[in-house]
C-alpha positions as CSV (number, residue, x, y, z in Angstrom):
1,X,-35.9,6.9,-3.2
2,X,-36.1,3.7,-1.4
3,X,-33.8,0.8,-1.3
4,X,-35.4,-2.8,-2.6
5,X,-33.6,-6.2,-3.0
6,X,-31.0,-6.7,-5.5
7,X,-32.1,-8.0,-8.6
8,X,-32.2,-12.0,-8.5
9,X,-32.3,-11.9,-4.9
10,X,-35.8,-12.5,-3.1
11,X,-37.3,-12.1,0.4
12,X,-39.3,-15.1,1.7
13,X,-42.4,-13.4,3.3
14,X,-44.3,-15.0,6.2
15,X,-47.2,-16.2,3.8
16,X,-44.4,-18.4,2.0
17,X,-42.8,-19.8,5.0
18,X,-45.7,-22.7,5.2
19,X,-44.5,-24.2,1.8
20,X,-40.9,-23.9,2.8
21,X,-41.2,-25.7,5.4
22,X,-43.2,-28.6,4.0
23,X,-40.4,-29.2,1.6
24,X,-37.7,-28.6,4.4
25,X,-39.4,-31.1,6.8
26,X,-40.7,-33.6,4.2
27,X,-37.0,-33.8,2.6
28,X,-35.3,-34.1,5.7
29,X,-37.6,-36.8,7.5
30,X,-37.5,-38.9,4.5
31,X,-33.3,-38.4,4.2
32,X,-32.8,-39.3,7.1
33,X,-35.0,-42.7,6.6
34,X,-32.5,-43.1,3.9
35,X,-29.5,-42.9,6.6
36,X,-28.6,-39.6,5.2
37,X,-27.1,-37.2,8.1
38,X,-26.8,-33.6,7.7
39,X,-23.5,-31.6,7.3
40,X,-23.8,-27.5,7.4
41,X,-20.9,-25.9,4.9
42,X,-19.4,-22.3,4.7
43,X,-21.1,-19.7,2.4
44,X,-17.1,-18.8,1.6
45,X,-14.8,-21.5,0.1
46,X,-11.5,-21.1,-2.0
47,X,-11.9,-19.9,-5.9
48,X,-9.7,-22.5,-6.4
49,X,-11.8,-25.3,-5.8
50,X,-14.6,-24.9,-8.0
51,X,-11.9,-24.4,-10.6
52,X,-10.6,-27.4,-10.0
53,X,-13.8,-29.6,-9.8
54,X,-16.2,-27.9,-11.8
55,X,-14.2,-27.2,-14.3
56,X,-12.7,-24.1,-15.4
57,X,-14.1,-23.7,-19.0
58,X,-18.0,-24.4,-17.5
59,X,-20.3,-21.7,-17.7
60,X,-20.5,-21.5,-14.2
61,X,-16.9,-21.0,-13.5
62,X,-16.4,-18.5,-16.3
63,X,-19.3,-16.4,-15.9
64,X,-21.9,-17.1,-13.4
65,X,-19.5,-17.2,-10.1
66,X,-19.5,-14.3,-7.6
67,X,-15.7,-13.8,-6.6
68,X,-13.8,-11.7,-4.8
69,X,-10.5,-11.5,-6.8
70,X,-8.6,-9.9,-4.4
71,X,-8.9,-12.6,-1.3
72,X,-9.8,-15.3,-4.3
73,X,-12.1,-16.5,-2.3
74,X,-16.0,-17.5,-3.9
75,X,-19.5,-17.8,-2.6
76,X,-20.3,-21.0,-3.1
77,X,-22.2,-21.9,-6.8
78,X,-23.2,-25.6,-6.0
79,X,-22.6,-27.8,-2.8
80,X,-21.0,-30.9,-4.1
81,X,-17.7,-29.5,-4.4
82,X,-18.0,-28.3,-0.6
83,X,-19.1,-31.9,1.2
84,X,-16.4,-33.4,-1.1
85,X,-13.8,-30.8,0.1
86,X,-15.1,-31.3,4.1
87,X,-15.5,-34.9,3.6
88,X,-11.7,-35.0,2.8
89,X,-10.4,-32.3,5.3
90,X,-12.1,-34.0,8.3
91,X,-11.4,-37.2,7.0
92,X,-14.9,-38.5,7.1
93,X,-14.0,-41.8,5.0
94,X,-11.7,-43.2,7.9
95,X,-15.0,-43.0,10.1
96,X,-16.9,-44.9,7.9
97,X,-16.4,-46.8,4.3
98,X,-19.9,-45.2,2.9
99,X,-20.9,-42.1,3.7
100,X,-24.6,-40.2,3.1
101,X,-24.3,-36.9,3.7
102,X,-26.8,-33.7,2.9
103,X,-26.9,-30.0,3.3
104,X,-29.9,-27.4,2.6
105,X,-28.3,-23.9,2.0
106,X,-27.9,-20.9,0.0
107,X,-25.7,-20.7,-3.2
108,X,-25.1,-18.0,-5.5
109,X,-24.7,-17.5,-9.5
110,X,-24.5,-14.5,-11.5
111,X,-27.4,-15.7,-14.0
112,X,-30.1,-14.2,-15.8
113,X,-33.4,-14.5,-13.2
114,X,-36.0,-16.2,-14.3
115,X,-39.0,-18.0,-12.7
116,X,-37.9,-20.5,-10.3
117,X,-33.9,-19.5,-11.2
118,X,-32.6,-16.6,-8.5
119,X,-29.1,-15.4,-8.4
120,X,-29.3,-16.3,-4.8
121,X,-31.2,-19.4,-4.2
122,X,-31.5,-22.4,-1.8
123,X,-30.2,-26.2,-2.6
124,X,-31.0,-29.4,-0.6
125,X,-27.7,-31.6,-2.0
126,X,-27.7,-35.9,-1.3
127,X,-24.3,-37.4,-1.5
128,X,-23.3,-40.8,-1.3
129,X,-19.6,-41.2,-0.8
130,X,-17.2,-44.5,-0.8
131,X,-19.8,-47.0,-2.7
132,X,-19.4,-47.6,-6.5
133,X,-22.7,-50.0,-6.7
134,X,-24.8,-49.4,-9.6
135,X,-27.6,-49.8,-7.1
136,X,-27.2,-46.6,-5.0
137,X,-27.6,-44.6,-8.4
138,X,-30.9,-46.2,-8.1
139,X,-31.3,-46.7,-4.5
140,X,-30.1,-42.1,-4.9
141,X,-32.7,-41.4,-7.6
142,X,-35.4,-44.2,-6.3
143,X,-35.5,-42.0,-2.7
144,X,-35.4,-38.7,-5.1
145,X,-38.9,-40.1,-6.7
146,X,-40.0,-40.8,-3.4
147,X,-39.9,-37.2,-2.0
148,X,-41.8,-35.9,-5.3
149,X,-44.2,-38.5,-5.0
150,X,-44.7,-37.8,-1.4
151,X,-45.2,-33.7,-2.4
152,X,-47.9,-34.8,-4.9
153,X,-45.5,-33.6,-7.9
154,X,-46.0,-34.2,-11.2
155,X,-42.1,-35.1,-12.7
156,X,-40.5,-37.6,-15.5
157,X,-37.0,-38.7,-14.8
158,X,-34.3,-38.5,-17.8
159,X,-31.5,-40.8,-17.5
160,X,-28.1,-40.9,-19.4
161,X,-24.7,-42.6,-18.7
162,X,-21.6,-40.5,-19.6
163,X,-19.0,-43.0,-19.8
164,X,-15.8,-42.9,-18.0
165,X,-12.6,-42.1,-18.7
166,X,-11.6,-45.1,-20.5
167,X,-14.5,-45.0,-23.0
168,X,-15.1,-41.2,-23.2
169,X,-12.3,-40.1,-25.3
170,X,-13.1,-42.5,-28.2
171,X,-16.6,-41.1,-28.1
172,X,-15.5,-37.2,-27.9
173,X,-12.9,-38.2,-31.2
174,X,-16.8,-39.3,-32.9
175,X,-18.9,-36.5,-31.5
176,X,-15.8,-33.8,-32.7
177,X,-16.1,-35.3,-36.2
178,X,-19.7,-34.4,-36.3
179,X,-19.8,-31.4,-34.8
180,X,-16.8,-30.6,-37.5
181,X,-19.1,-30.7,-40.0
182,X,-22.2,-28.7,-37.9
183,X,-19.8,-25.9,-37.0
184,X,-20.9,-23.4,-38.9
185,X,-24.5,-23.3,-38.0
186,X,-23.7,-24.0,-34.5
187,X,-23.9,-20.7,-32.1
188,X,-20.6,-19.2,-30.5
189,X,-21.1,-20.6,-27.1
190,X,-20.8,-23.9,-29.0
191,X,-18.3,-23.0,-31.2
192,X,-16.5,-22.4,-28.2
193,X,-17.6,-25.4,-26.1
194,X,-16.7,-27.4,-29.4
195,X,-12.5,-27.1,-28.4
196,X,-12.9,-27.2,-24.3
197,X,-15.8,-29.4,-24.0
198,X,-17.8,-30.8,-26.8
199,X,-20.6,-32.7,-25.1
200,X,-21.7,-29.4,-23.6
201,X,-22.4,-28.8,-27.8
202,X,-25.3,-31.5,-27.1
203,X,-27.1,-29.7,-24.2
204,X,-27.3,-26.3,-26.1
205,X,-30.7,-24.4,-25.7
206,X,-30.5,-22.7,-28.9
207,X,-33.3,-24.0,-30.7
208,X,-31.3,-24.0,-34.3
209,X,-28.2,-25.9,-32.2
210,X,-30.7,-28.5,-30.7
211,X,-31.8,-29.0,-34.9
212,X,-28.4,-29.5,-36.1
213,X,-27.4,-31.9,-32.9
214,X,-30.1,-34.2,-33.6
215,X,-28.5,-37.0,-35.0
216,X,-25.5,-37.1,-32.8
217,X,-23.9,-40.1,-32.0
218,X,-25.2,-41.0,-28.4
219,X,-22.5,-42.0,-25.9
220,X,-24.4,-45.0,-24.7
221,X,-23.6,-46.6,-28.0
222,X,-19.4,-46.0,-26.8
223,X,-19.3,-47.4,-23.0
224,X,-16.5,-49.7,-22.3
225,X,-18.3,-53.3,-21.3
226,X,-17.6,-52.1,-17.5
227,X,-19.8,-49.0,-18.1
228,X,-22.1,-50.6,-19.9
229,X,-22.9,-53.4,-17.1
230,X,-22.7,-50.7,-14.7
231,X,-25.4,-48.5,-16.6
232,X,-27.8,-51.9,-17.5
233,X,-27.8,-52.8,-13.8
234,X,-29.1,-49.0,-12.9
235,X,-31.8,-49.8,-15.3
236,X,-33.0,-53.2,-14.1
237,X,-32.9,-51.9,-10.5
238,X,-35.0,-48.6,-11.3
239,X,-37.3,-51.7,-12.9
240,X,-37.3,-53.5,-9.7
241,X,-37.9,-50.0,-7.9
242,X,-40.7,-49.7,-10.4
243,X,-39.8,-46.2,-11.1
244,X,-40.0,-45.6,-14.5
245,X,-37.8,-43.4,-16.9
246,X,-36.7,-42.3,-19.8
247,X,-33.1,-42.6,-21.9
248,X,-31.7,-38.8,-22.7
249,X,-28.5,-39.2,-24.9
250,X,-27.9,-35.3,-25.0
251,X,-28.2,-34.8,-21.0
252,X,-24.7,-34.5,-19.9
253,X,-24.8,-31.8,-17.4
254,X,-22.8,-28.9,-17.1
255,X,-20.1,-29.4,-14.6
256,X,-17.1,-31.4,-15.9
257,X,-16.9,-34.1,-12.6
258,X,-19.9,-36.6,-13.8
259,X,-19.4,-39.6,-14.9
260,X,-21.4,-42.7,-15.3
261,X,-24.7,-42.3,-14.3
262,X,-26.3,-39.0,-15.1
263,X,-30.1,-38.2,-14.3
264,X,-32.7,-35.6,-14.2
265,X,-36.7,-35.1,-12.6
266,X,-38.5,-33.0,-15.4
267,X,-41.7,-31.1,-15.0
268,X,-43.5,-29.3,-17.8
269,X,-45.7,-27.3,-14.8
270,X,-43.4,-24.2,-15.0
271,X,-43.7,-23.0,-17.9
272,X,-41.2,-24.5,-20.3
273,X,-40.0,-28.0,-19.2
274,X,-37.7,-27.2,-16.7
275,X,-35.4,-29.6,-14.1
276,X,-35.8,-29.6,-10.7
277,X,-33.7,-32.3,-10.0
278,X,-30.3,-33.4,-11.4
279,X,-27.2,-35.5,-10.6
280,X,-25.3,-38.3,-10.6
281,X,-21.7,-40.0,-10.6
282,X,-18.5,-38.4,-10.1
283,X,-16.0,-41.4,-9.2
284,X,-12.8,-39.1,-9.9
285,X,-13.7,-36.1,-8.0
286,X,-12.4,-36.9,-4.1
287,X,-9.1,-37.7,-5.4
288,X,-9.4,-34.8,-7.9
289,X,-9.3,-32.7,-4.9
290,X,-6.7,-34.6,-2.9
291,X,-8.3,-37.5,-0.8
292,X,-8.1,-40.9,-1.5
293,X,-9.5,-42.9,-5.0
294,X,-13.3,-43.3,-3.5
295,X,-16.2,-42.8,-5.7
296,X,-19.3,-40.8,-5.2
297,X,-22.4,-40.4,-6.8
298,X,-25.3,-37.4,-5.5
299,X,-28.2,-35.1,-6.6
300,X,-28.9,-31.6,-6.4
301,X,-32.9,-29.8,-6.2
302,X,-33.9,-25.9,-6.2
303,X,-36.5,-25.3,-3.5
304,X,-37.5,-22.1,-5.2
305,X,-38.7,-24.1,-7.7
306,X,-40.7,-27.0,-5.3
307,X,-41.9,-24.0,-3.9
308,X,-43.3,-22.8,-6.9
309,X,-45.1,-25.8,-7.6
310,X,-46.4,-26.3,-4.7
311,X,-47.7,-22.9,-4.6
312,X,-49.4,-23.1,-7.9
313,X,-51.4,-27.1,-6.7
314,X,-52.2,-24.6,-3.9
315,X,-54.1,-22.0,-6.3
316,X,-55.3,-24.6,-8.2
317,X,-57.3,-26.2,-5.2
318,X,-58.4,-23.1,-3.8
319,X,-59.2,-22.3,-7.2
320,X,-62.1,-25.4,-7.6
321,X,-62.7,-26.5,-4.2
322,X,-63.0,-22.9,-2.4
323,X,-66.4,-22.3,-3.5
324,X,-69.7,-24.5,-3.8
325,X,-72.4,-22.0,-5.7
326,X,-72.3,-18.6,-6.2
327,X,-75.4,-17.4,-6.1
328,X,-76.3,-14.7,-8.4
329,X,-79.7,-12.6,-7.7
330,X,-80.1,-10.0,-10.0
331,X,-83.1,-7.7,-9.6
332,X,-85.0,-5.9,-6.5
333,X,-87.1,-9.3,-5.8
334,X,-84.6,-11.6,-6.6
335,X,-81.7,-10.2,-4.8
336,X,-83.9,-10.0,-1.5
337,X,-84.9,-14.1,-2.3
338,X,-80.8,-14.7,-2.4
339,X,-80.4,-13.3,1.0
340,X,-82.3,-15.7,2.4
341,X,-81.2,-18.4,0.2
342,X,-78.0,-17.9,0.6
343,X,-77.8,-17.9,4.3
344,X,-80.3,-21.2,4.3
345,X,-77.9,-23.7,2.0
346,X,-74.9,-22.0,4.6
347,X,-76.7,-23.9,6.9
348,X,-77.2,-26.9,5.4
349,X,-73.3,-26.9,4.8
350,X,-72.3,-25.4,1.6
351,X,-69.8,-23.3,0.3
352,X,-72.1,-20.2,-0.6
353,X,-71.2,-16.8,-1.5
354,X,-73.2,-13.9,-3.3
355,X,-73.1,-10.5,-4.7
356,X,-74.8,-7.5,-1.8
357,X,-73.8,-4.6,-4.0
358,X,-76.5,-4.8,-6.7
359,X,-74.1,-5.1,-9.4
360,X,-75.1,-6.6,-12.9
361,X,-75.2,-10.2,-13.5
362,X,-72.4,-9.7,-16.2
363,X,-70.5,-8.4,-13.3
364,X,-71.7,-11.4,-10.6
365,X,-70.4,-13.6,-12.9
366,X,-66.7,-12.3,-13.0
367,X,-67.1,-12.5,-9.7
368,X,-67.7,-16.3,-9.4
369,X,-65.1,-17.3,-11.8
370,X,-62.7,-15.2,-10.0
371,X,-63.2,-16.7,-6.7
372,X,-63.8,-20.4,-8.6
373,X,-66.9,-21.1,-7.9
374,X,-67.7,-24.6,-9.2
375,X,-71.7,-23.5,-9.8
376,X,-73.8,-20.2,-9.8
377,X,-77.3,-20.3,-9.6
378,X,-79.1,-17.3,-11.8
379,X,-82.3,-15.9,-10.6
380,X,-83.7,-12.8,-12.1
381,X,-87.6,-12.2,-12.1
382,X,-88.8,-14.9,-14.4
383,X,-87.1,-17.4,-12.6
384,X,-88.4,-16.5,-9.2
385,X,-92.1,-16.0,-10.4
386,X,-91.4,-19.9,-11.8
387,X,-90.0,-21.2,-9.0
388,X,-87.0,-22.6,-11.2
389,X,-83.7,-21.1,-11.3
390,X,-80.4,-21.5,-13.6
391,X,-77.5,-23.9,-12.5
392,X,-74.6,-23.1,-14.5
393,X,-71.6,-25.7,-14.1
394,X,-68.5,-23.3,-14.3
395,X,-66.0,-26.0,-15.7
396,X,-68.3,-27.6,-18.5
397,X,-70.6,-24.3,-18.9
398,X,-73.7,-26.7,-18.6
399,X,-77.1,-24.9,-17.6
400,X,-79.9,-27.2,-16.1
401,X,-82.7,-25.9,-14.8
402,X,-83.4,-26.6,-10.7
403,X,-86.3,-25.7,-7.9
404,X,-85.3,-22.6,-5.9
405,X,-85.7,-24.8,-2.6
406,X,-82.6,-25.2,-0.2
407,X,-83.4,-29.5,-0.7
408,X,-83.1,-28.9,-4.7
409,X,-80.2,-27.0,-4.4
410,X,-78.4,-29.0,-1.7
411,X,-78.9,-32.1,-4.2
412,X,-77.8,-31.1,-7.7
413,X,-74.5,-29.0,-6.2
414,X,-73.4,-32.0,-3.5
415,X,-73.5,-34.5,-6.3
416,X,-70.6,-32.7,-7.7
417,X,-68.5,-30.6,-5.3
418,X,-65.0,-31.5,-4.8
């Protein structure tokens, strides 16, 4: 019996490296535009402190870490927590007041796999330590847009402010009053979540939760006037940026250390709409984890996923653009015309291909659509005793008639080839 990969765990093959690299190269060039430098972390790190700043009632510290009880030691689930914990331990701050920081690297969660979600997968994290301006939240996510824009991706940002500590408990007393009277159509997870941390109630998946949640109170209606300043500053500076976005009252992430600013990039080109982006502010967290009162504020992205969509615009070029004309010749006479045809309007420069089997024109046709031809010209006996074959258009399934001459040909498929 032979051995294969673990279940959620993939190999990169050599004909995937090319898009890997794209998105390694692209995201680093343009970091480091943004003065970002680089920082390489240990696969290893103490259970203890993604306990401590995750959060232990999160789904990811109760479930979805891989830990070795014994040693209590845990492969990493997220980087965040890691630069924070070097940043501190090599005292990074005294070197300079602000520091950007990024890492590319594995992590690991024991999660159901799905597309574009791997129990092992890669993570480019951008951290921006020491600066509390509202305008590096959009200076962070206005470089984020950049690098999707720059890959030619199709994404809508979602952006939220979670308060601080001042403001958030008098929210949570409002949003555990409604969920009160919710509870009992709510699911277990956010029955549970409801006594250790009722916004993650508002980020449910469960369709029926999502139903009842609707009308929550939103949190931006709660910030204190120095989170409220703080989030309308971020919103006239993505303005300036000219990068627009979209208000989300129920995204409030699933890691306990965010405050403030909270943002995700959205695409709807993987199925279901699905993030490939998230972050934001989490002033409390270097002193959470014993350094000195300094805020930060950073994103996470999966590259499986930019991968994947990169991949499938890929396909989707090769898909239209591969192939000019297909020329289908079906018939003694008529298939020994396409020969020659065929090879002519190569000539000439097109993108021809054709059926030498002899097969059916039922069966030519699969053929073009499954190598996305753009056009396939028909010519069985009448048309080649008239002189006038079929054009067929392939995306609008128009027929016009055209000359069988390479010039006649050459004219009605350039007009229209990508």
């Amino acid at each position: 019996m032979k051995i294969t990969a673990l279940n959620g765990f993939k190999d990169i093959l050599p004909d995937e490296i090319k898009q890997w690299r794209i998105v390694e190269n692209i995201a680093t060039d343009i970091l480091e535009r943004f003065n970002f430098s680089e920082i390489r972390l240990p696969i290893l790190e103490k259970t203890d402190l993604f306990a401590r700043s995750i959060g232990e009632s999160t789904d990811i510290v109760e479930k979805e870490m891989y830990t070795f009880v014994e040693k209590q030691v845990t492969m990493r689930p997220e980087a965040t927590a890691s630069l924070v914990r070097a940043y501190i331990q090599h005292g990074l701050y005294v070197q300079k007041p602000v520091q950007k920081l990024f890492t590319i690297g594995p992590m690991f969660r024991h999660e159901r796999p799905q597309k574009g979600r791997l129990r092992q997968f890669t993570q480019l994290s951008a951290e921006v330590l020491g600066s509390a301006s509202a305008k590096i939240d959009a200076e962070l996510i206005g470089m984020a847009s950049y690098f999707f824009k720059t890959l030619n991706l199709d994404v809508s940002l979602e952006l939220n402010s979670l308060g601080c500590p001042d403001c958030r408990p008098a929210f949570r007393q409002k949003l555990l009053a409604f969920i009160e009277d919710k509870y009992d159509h709510l699911c277990d997870d956010c029955k549970r979540r409801s006594t250790t941390n009722p916004l993650r109630v508002l980020d449910c998946k469960v369709e029926s939760c999502r139903k009842e949640v609707a009308d929550a109170p939103s949190i931006q209606e709660s910030l204190c006037d120095v989170c409220a300043d703080h989030f309308t500053t971020v919103q006239k500076s993505l303005d300036q940026l000219q990068i627009p976005y979209s208000l989300n009252k129920f995204m409030v992430r699933g890691l306990d250390y965010y405050v403030r600013t909270t943002f995700e990039f959205l695409t709807s080109d993987l199925g279901a709409q699905a993030a490939v982006c998230a972050g934001g502010r989490y002033d409390g967290l270097i002193e959470q984890l014993g350094g000195p009162k300094l805020p930060g504020i950073g994103f996470a992205m999966g590259l499986e996923r930019l991968v994947l969509l990169l991949q499938q615009q890929q396909e989707e070029q090769e898909k239209t653009c591969e192939t000019d004309l297909f020329v289908a010749g079906f018939g003694e006479g008529p298939s020994s015309f396409t020969f020659e045809l065929v090879h002519a309007l190569r000539l000439s420069s097109l993108r021809v291909a054709q059926d030498v089997e002899g097969k059916g024109l039922k069966s030519q046709m699969k053929q073009a659509d499954k190598i996305g031809a753009r056009f396939v010209l028909i010519i069985g006996d009448d048309e080649l005793d008239s002189g006038v074959g079929v054009l067929r258009n392939m995306q609008t399934k128009e027929e016009t008639k055209v000359s069988l001459t390479v010039e006649a040909v050459l004219e009605q498929v350039n007009n229209s080839t990508c």
